[in-house]
Each structure stands twice: as structure tokens, then as C-alpha cells.
C-alpha positions as CSV (number, residue, x, y, z in Angstrom):
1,X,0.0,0.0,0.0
2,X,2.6,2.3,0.2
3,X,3.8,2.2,-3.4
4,X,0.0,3.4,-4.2
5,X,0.2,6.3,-6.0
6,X,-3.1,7.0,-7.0
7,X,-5.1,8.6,-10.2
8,X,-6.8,11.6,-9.4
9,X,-8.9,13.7,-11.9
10,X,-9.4,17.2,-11.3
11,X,-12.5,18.6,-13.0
12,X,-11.4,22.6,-13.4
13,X,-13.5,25.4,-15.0
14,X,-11.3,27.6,-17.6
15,X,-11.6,31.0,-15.7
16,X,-10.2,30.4,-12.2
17,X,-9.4,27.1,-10.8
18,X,-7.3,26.0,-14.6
19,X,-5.7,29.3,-14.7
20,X,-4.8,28.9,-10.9
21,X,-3.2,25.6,-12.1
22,X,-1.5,27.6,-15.1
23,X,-0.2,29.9,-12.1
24,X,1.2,26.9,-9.9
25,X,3.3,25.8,-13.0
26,X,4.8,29.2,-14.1
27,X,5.7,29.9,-9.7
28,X,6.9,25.9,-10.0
29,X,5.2,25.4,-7.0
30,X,5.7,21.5,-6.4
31,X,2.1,18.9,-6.6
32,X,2.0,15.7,-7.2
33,X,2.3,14.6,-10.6
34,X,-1.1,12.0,-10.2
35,X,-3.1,14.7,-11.2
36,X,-4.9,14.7,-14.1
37,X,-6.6,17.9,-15.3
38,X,-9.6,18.1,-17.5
39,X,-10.0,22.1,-17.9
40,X,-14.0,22.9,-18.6
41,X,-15.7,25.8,-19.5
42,X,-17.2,26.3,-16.1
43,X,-18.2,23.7,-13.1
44,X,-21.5,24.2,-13.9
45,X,-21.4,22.3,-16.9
46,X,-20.4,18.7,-14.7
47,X,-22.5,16.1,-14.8
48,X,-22.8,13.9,-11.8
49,X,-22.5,11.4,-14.7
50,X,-19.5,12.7,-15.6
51,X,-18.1,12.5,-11.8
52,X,-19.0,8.6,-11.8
53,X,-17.6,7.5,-15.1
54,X,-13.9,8.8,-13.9
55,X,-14.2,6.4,-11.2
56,X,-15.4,3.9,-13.4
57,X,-12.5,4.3,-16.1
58,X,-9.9,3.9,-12.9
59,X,-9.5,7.6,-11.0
60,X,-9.1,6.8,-7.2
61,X,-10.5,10.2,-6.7
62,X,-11.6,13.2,-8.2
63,X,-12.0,16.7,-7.7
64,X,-14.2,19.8,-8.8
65,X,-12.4,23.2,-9.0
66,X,-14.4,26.2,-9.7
67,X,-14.4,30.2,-9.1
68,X,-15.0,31.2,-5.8
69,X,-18.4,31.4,-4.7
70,X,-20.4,34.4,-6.2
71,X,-17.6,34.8,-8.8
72,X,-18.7,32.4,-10.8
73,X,-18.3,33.9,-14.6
74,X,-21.1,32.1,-15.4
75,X,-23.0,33.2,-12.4
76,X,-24.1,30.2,-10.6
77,X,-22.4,27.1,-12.2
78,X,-20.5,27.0,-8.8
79,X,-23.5,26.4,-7.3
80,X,-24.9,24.1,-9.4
81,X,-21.5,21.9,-9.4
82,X,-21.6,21.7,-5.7
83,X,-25.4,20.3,-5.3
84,X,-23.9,17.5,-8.3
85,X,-20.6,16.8,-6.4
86,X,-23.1,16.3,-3.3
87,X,-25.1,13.9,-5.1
88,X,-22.7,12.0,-6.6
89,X,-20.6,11.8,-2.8
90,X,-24.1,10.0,-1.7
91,X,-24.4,7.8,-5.0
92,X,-20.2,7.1,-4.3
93,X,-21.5,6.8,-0.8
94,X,-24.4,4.2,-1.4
95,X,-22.4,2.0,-4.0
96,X,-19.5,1.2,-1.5
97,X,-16.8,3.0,-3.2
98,X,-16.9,6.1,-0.6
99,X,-18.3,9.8,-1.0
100,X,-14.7,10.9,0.3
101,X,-13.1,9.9,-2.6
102,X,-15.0,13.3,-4.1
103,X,-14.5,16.6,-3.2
104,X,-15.0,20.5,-4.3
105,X,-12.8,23.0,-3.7
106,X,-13.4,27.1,-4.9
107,X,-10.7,29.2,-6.1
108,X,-9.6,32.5,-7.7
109,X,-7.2,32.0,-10.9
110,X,-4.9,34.1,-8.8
111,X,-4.7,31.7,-6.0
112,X,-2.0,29.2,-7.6
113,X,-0.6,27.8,-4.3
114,X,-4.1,27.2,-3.1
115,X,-4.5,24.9,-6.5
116,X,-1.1,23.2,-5.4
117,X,-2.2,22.6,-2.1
118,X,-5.8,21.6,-2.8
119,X,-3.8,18.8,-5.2
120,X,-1.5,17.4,-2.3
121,X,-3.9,17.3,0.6
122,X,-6.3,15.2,-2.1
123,X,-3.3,12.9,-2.9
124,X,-2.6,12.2,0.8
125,X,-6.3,11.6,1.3
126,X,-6.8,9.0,-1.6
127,X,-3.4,7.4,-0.7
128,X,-4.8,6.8,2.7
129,X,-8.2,5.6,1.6
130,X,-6.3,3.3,-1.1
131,X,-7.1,2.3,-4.3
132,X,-10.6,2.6,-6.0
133,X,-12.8,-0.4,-4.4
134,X,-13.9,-0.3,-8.4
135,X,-10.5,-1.3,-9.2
136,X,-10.7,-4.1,-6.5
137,X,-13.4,-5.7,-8.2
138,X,-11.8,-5.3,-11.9
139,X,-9.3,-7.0,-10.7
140,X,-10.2,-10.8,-11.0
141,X,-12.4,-9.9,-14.4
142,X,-9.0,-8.2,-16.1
143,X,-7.0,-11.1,-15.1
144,X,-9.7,-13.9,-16.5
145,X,-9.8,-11.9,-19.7
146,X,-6.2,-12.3,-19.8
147,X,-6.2,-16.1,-19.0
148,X,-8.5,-16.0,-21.9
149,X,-6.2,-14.2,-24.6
150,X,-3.4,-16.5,-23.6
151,X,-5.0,-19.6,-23.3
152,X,-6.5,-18.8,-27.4
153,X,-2.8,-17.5,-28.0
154,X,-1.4,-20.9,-27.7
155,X,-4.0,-22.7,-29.2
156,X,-3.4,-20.6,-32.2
157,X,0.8,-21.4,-32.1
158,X,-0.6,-25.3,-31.5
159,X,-2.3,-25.3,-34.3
160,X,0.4,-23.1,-36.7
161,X,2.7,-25.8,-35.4
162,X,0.7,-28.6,-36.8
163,X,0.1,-27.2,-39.8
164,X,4.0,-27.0,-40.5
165,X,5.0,-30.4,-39.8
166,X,2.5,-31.8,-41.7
């Protein structure tokens, strides 16, 4: 558990949290390199659909970054992010995988240490929660498929090899 490094997708809106990123690279200001940063046009425009299908393709956690609140340069997209990041903590919550493996966080595209910050404490949280239970129980099913493939795979070579001699 503690080579875990794990996969974190951060969800942040083009005006203030993506520009605050932008502002933690040009200060290189040191964060973990897990991060993975899908820039939007603003929070509002998550889907809790969205937050579940990056834990389904293997994130151990994810994070939505948006403009403070009342700043929000689409008004209230803030707002609307935060009652689907709530949502989608209780579905998280009611499926077993944990609603504290999701979190938002509000930011000004001039607070770039706040971004680098908000990106460690999230890494030490997830590495202490561990991997994804998703991941878990993809597990056995990826290593079947693979029995699969290699079992086929030299069925194919025995029957090239017959084929030859004859």
C-alpha cells in the first residue's frame, strides 16, 4: 500500500481554478504529478455522470475546481457543481466506493498555491483511503480476460505448429 500512487482527476472550470493551475506551473510550485486535469468551460457544466464515469475508467479520486463562490463567470455554475458533487458523494457513498473519494474546492485564478495545495492534501487523502474499491473488483475480471487471450494465444501457435509439420 505504500507504493499506491493514485489517479486523481481534477474537474477545473477555464476562468479560475485551470488558470490557478496555469499559475502553480509558471511559480513551480511542487504537486503531485497523479493529477490529471480536464479544464471545462465552467463547473456548472459537470455532470454527476461525468463524476462517476472517472471512477469507473480507474480515478481513485476526483475533484471539482471552480471560481469562488459568487464569482462564478457564469453566475451560478459554482452552485450548481456543488449540489452534483453532493449527489454524486451519496451515490459514491451508497455503491460502496466512498463519497470521500470526491470533493470541491473554490478558487480564484490568482490563488495558484491554493490549487497546489488543494492537489496534495487530495493525494494524501486518496493514498490513505487506497485504491478505488472499483479497481478491486476489476481486478479478478482483467486477469480472466487475460487467462483468456493466452489460453487462445497458444491454441493458435498449436495449431500453426501442426500445420508445418505436416
Amino acid at each position: 500500500m505504500e507504493n499506491f500512487e493514485p489517479i486523481i482527476v481534477a474537474f477545473c472550470c477555464h476562468f479560475c481554478a485551470y488558470t490557478a493551475a496555469d499559475l502553480a506551473g509558471t511559480m513551480r510550485l511542487q504537486y503531485p504529478p497523479n493529477i490529471r486535469i480536464i479544464r471545462i468551460p465552467c463547473t456548472g457544466k459537470v455532470d454527476v455522470r461525468h463524476l462517476l464515469e472517472a471512477f469507473e475508467k480507474g480515478a481513485d479520486g476526483v475533484y471539482v475546481a471552480g471560481c469562488l463562490e459568487g464569482d462564478c463567470h457564469y453566475l451560478k455554475g459554482n452552485f450548481r457543481a456543488k449540489k452534483r458533487v453532493t449527489l454524486a458523494k451519496q451515490i459514491l457513498e451508497d455503491a460502496g466506493i466512498g463519497g470521500d473519494r470526491l470533493e470541491m474546492y473554490n478558487m480564484s485564478a490568482a490563488m495558484g498555491p491554493r490549487f497546489a495545495e488543494v492537489a496534495r492534501e487530495m493525494t494524501e487523502k486518496i493514498r490513505k483511503l487506497g485504491p478505488s474499491p472499483i479497481k478491486k473488483s476489476a481486478e479478478p475480471k482483467a486477469q480472466s480476460a487475460e487467462r483468456k487471450a493466452e489460453s487462445a494465444e497458444r491454441k493458435a501457435e498449436s495449431a500453426e505448429g501442426k500445420g508445418h509439420s505436416a
